[in-house]
C-alpha positions in Angstrom: 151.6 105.8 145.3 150.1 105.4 141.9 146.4 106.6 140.9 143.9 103.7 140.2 141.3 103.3 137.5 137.9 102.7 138.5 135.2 102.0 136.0 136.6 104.6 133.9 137.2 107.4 136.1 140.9 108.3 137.1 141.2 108.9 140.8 144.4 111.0 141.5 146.4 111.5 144.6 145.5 114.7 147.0 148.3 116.7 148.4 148.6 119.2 151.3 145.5 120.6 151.9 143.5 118.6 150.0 144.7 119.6 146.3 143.1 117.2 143.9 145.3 115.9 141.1 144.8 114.0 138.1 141.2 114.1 138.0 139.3 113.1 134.8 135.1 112.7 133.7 133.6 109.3 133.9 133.5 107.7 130.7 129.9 107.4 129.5 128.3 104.4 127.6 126.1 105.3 124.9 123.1 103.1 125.3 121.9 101.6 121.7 118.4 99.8 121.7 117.8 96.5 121.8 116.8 93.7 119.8 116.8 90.0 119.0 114.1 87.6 116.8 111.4 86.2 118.2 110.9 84.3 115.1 111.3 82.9 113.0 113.9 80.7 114.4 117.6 80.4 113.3 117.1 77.9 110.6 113.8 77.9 110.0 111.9 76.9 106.4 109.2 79.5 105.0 107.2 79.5 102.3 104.3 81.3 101.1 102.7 84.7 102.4 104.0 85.3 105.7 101.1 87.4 107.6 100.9 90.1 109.7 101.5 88.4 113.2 103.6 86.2 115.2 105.2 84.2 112.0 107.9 86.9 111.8 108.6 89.3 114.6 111.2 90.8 116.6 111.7 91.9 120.8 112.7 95.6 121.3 113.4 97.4 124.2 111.2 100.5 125.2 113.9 102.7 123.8 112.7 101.3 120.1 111.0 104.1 117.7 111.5 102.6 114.2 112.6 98.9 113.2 113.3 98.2 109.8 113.6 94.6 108.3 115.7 93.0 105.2 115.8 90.4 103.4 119.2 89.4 101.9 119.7 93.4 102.0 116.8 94.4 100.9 114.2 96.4 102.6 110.6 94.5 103.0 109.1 96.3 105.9 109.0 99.7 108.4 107.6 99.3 111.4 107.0 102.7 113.9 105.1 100.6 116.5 104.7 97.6 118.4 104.2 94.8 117.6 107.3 94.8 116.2 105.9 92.3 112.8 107.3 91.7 109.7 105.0 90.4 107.0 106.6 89.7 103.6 105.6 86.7 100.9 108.7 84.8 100.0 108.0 83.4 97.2 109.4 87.4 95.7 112.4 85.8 96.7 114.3 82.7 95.5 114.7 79.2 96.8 117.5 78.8 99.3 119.3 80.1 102.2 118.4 83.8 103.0 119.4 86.3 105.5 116.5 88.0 107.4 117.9 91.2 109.1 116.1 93.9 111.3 117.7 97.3 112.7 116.0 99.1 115.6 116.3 102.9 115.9 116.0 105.0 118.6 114.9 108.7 118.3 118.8 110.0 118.8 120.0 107.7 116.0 121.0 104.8 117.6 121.0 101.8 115.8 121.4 97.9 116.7 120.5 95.4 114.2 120.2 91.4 114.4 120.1 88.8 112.2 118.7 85.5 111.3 119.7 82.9 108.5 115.9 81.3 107.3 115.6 79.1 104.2 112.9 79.9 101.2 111.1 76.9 99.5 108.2 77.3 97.6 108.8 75.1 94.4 108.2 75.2 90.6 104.9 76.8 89.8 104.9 78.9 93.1 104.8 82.6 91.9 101.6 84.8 93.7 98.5 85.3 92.1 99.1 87.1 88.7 96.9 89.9 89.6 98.5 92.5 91.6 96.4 94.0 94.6 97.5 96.4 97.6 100.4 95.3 99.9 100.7 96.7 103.3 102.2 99.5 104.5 105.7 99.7 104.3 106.1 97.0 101.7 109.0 97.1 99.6 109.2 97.3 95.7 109.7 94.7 94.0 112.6 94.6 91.2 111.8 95.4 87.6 112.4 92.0 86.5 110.4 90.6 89.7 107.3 92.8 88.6 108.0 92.0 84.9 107.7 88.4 85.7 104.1 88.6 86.8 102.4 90.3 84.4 99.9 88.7 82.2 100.7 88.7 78.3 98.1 91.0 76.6 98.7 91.3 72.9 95.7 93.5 72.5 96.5 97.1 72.3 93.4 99.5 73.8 95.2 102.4 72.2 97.6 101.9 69.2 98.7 105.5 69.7 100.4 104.6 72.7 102.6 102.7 70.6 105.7 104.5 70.3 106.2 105.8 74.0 105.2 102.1 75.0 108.7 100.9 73.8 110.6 104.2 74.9 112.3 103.4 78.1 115.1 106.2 79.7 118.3 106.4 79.2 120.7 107.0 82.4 121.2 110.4 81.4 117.3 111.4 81.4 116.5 109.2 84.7 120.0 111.2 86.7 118.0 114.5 86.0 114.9 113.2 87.5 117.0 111.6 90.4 118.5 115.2 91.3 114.9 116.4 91.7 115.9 116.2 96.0 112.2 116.5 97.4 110.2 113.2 98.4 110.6 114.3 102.1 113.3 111.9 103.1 111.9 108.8 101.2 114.5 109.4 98.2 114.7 105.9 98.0 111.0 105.1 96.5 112.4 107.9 94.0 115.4 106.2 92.8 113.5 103.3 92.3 111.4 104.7 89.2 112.8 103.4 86.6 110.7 102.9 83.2 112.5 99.9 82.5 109.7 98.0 81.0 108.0 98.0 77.6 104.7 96.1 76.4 101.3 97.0 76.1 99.3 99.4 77.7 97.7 96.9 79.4 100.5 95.0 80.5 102.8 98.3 81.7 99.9 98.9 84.2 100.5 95.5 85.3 104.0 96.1 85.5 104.0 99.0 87.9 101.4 97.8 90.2 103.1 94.7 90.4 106.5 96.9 91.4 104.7 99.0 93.7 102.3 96.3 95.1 99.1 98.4 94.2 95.6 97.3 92.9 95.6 97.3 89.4 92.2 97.5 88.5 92.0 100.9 90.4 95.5 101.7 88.7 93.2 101.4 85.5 90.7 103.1 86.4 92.7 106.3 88.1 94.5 105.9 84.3 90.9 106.5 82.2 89.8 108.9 84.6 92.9 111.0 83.7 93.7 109.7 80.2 91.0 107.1 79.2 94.7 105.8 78.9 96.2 107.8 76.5 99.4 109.0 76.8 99.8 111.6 74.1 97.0 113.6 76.5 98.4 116.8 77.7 96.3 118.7 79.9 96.1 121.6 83.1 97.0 124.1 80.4 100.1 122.5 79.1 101.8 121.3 82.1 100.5 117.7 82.6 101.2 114.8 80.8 100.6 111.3 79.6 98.4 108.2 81.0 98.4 109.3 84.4 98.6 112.9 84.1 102.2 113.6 86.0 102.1 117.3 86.6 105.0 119.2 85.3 105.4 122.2 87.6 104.1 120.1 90.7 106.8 117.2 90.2 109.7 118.6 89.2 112.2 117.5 86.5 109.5 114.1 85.2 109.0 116.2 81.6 110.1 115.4 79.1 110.4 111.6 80.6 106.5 111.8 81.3 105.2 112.3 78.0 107.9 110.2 76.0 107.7 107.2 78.4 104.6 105.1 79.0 106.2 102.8 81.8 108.0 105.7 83.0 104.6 108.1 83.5 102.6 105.0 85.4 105.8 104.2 87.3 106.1 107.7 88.9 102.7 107.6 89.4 102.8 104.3 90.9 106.0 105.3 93.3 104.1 108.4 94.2 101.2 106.4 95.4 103.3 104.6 98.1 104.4 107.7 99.1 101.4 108.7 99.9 100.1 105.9 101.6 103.2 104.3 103.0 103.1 107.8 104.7 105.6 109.8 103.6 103.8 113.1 102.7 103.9 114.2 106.1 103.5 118.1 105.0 100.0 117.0 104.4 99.1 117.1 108.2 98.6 120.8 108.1 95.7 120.3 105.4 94.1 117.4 107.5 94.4 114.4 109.6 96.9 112.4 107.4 97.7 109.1 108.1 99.5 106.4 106.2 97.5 103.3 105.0 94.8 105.4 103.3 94.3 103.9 99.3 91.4 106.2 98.3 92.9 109.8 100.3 96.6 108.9 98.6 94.7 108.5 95.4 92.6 111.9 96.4 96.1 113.9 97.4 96.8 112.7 93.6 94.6 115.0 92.4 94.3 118.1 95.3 97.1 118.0 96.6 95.2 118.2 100.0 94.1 115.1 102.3 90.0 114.6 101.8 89.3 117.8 100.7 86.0 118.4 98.3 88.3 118.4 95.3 89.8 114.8 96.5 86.5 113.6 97.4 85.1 114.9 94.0 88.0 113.2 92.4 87.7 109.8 94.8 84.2 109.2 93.8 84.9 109.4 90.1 87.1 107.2 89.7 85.2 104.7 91.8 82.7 104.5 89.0 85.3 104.5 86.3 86.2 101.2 89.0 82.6 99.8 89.2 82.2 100.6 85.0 85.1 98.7 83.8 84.9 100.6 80.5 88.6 98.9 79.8 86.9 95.5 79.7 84.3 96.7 77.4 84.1 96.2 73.2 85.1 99.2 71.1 87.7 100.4 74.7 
């Protein structure tokens, strides 16, 4: 008489008095979570901003703890909660078929993703409003060239001694040193995304980076002449800070020299360290307060304390609110 095989267990033959032989374990399925699209639907045309809300969204079993969502590859969103949305505005993306992708994670590393094929049109003439302001949390950079596309020409140069480190961009060699500096707390990949790939004008390379990192760029401009009154020879903190924004040496490892020679690649960092912040990264900062992700003014405050709405952020907040409501870049003789 043979042993039979039941739902993966081997069942063997007993002998005498009961001697069990050929026993083996059950095989055990390892559950993955679950996940399909609730929209948009298989097919489906999209243009314009697509909001936080129904217009793209995904179903997720209760096992679900993180679900992140692609376009063509790329990463547009992070979601750690229900509802499971997926705001994004396609006109960063071009005309045409698209994949839309989302993978659900469990807290034991399971993965299952799920797919949809969508199709972008927004037409000549379609590109988002050429000022940058805040995107939401989780929101993706965008590509040099994507952010270099958007910004306004502005021929006017506020500080003519910027000149030189506006047109200095870094070599692979110089931005591989950064890139070894392992210690954004498992967000590496909003570090390997500063670049310094852009040159202009003052003006315009704050553009540029808040474009990138979808931040408001009138308070990048203010945070800039609060630090620099945007100048990027300044050197300050006893040596150990440099440039528009004031990257901090011996706080952010291996930037210097890049910070001081490189205009795009000082606002850039600062920039990428901003979405760090409030994209919520920086989650050491819960033992100095009750940090949370989505904060613009306490991830511009931890800029400067290194603490989460402390007195010295707070301090730090309010001016450069009122280098905000002054405008002084707008201003003759600037």
């Amino acid at each position: 008489m043979r042993p039979r095989r039941l739902r993966g267990m081997l069942i063997g033959l007993t002998l005498g008095a009961g001697a069990l032989i050929g026993l083996a374990q059950p095989m055990v399925a390892v559950a993955h979570p679950d996940i399909s699209w609730h929209t948009p639907a298989a097919g489906a045309t999209i243009s314009g901003v697509v909001a936080t809300g129904p217009a793209c969204s995904v179903h997720v079993d209760q096992t679900t703890s993180m679900v992140d969502f692609y376009i063509d590859g790329r990463h547009i969103k992070q979601e750690l909660n229900a509802p499971w949305n997926c705001p994004f505005d396609s006109r960063d993306f071009s005309d045409g078929a698209h994949t839309l992708s989302a993978t659900a994670s469990d807290d034991d590393g399971h993965t299952t993703s799920s797919s949809v094929q969508i199709k972008i049109a927004n037409g000549a003439g379609s590109a988002p409003s050429v000022k940058s302001t805040l995107r939401g949390v989780g929101s993706a950079p965008l590509s040099d060239q994507e952010a270099a596309s958007r910004v306004r020409p502005f021929s006017y140069e506020h500080k003519p001694g910027n000149a030189t480190a506006n047109r200095t961009t870094p070599t692979r060699t110089q931005l591989d040193n950064y890139y070894a500096a392992n210690y954004w707390d498992g967000c590496e990949w909003r570090r390997d995304r500063v670049t310094g790939n852009f040159t202009g004008t003052t003006d315009e390379i704050i553009q540029w980076a808040a474009h990138k990192w979808g931040l408001d760029e009138d308070v990048m401009r203010a945070v800039a002449h609060k630090e620099s009154t945007w100048r990027q020879s300044m050197i300050g903190d006893n040596g150990t800070s440099y440039g528009m924004m004031q990257v901090k040496s011996t706080v952010h490892r291996r930037t210097y020299p890049l910070s001081q020679k490189s205009t795009a690649f000082n606002v850039d960092f600062y920039a990428a360290m901003q979405r760090y912040y409030f994209d919520g990264c920086a989650t050491w900062l819960l033992d100095f307060g009750s940090y949370r992700s989505g904060d613009m003014w306490g991830s511009i405050g931890a800029w400067f304390s290194g603490r989460w709405h402390n007195s010295g952020a707070e301090s730090y907040i309010s001016a450069v609110k009122s280098q905000l409501a002054n405008r002084a870049w707008g201003k003759p003789g600037f």
